[in-house]
Each structure stands twice: as structure tokens, then as C-alpha cells.
C-alpha positions as CSV (number, residue, x, y, z in Angstrom):
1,X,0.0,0.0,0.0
2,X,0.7,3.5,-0.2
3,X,-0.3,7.1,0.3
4,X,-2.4,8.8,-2.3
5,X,-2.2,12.3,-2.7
6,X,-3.9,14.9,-4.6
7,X,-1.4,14.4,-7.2
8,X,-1.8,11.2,-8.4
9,X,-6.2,12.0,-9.2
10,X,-5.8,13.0,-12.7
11,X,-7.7,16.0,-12.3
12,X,-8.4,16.5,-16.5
13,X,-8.7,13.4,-19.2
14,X,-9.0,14.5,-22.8
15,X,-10.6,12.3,-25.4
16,X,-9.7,13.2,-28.8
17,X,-11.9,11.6,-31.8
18,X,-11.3,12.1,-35.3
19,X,-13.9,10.7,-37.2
20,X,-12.8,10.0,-40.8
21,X,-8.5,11.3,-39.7
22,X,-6.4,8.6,-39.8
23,X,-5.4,7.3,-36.3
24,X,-1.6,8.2,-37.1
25,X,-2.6,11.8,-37.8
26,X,-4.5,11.8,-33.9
27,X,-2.0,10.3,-32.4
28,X,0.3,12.8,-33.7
29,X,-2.0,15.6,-32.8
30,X,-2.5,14.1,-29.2
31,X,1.5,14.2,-28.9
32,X,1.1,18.2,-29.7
33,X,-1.4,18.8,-27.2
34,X,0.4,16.7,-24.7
35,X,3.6,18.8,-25.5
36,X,1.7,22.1,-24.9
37,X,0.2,21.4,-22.0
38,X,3.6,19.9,-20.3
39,X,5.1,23.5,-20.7
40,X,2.3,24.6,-18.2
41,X,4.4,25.4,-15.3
42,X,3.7,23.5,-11.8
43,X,2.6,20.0,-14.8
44,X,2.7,17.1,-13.0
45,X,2.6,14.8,-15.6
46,X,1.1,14.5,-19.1
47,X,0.8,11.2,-21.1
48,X,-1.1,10.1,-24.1
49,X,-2.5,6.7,-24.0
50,X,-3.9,4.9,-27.0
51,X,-4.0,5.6,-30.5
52,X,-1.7,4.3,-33.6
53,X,2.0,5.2,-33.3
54,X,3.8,6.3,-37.0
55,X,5.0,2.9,-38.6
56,X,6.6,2.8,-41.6
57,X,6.4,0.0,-44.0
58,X,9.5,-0.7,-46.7
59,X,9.7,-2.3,-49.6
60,X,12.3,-2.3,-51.7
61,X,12.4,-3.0,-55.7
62,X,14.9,-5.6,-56.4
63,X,15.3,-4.2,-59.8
64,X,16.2,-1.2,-58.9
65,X,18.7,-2.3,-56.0
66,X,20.4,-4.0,-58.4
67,X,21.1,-1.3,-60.5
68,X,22.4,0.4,-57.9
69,X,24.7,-2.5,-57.7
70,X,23.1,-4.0,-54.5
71,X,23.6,-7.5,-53.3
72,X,22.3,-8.3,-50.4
73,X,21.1,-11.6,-49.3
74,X,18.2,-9.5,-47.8
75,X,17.5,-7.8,-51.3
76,X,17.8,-11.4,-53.3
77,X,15.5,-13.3,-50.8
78,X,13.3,-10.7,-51.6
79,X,13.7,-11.2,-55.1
80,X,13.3,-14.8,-54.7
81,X,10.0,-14.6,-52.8
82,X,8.5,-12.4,-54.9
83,X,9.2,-14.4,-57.9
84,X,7.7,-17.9,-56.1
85,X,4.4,-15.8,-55.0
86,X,4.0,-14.1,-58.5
87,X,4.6,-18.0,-60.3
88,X,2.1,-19.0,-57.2
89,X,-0.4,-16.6,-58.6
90,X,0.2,-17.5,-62.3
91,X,-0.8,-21.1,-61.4
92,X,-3.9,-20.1,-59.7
């Protein structure tokens, strides 16, 4: 157990809901908020719980890496599963 004082009540929750916005985008606009309101003086303690944080997603041409003179084993498994699932889909 342990004491509770008046500082750990949140005294105000914010919901933000963005309809058709992308959950990225209102995650990224509840980071904003949550850095304006921690340059409050006397701010306890300001978090943002929830929401979808920025991923990025890569995917590199094989073709192209090549003619860059790339050659990785990452960049010719690639290659290689890409031409399996593209003979997979031929087939089908």
C-alpha cells in the first residue's frame, strides 16, 4: 500500500476523436497537445495513452537495388520470394 495524494487523481482526461482522420494523424495531434500542455508550469505529468504510433512500411524493388549495384542476401530473398508468389499466382 501506499499514500495517495492529490497528485496522483488525474484531475483532467482528454478524449480526442477524429472521425474519418487517420489514427496516425490523432495520435500525432495528441502528442502536440500533450507537449503544450507539459510546458504549463507547476505539470505534474502529461501522457497520451492509445492511439496508432507512425510505422513505416518498406519495400524495396529488387530491380532497382540491383542497378544500384546492391547485393544483399536480404535484397535477393526478396527477389526470390517475390518471384515464387508471382509464379504461385500465375498457377492459380
Amino acid at each position: 500500500m501506499r499514500l495517495l495524494t492529490i497528485d496522483d487523481v488525474p484531475f483532467l482526461t482528454l478524449t480526442l476523436h477524429g472521425g474519418d482522420l487517420p489514427a496516425g494523424d490523432l495520435r500525432k495531434l495528441g502528442d502536440e497537445v500533450a507537449r503544450e500542455l507539459s510546458a504549463v508550469p507547476d505539470m505534474a505529468q502529461v501522457r497520451v495513452l492509445g492511439g496508432a504510433r507512425r510505422q513505416v512500411r518498406i519495400e524495396p524493388d529488387p530491380a532497382r537495388l540491383r542497378s544500384y549495384g546492391s547485393r544483399s542476401r536480404s535484397s535477393s530473398r526478396l527477389s526470390r520470394r517475390r518471384r515464387r508468389s508471382s509464379r504461385r499466382r500465375a498457377r492459380g
